[in-house]
N, C-alpha and C positions, 0 to 999 in steps of 0.2 A: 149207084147213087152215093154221095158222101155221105158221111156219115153226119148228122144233124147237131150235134155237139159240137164238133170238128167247124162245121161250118159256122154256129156262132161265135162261137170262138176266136175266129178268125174277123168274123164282123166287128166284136166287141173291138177287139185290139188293131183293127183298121188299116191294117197291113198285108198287102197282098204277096202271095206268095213268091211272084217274081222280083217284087221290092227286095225281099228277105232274102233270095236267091241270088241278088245282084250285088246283097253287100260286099262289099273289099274286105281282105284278110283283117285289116290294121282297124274297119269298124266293125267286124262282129263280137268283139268284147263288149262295145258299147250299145250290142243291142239287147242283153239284162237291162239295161238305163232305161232305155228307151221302150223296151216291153212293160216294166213295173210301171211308169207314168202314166201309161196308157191303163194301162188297170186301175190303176190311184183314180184316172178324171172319171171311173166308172163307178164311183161309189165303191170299193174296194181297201179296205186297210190292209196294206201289206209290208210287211216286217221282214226280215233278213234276221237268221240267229244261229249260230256256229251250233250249238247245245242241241241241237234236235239231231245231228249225228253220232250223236251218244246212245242214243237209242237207235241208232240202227235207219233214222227216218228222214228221209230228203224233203219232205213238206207235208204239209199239213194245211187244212181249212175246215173253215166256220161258216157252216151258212145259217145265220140270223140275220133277217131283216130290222131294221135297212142299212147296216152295217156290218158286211161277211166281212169273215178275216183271213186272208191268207201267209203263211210262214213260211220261207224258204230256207234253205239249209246256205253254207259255206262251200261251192264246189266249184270244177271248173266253170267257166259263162254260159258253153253251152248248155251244159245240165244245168243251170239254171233256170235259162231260158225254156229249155223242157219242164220242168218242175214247175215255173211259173204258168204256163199254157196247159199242163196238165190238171192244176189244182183248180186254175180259173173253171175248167171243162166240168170239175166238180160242182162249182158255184153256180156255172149254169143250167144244172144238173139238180139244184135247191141241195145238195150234200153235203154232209160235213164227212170230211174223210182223213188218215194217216196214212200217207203214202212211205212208203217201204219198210214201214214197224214193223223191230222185231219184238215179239209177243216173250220169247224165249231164248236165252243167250244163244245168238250162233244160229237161231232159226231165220230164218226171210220169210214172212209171210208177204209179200208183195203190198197188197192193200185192204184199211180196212176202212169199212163206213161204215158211217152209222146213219140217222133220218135219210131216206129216201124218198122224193118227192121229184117226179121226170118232168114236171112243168119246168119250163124254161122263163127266163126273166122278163 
């Protein structure tokens, strides 16, 4: 069975996975664009900000109602696009979390959260 995050996830942002599998070379840059929109019309603030790879962190979110936040880093489109579907997975998850913060210069602690709440949106 999928995984039930995964599959809202995938609900929220409305795109099926053969859509995303069918895109051409020359549009999977533009599907950062078209992923973020899709999370914006979901009640989602999400921001872009170079500064959060200074610490080591590809993104980050906020989950407060009724306006989660989410922040993505500077990277190539596809990690983007991974970091944006990743962090959403948190919000639908009710988390506020720091995806790849390093705690300590040179450590990777992968991920940290903090509130935890498994109800879904």
């Amino acid at each position: 069975m999928p995984n039930t995050t995964a599959v809202r996830v995938r609900e929220i942002i409305d795109i099926p996975v053969e859509e995303q599998l069918a895109l051409k070379a020359s549009e999977r840059d533009g599907f950062v664009k078209i992923l973020r929109s899709k999370i914006e019309a979901k009640g989602v603030l999400v921001a872009k900000n170079s500064g959060l790879q200074h610490f080591g962190a590809r993104g980050m979110c906020i989950f407060a109602s009724p306006l989660p936040i989410m922040v993505f880093s500077n990277e190539a489109p596809s990690a983007q696009a991974f970091t944006l579907a990743h962090e959403l997975g948190h919000i639908v998850r009710r988390q506020s979390a720091i995806s790849g913060f390093r705690e300590e210069a040179g450590r990777y602690t992968g991920q940290r959260q903090e509130a935890e709440n498994p109800r879904c949106l």
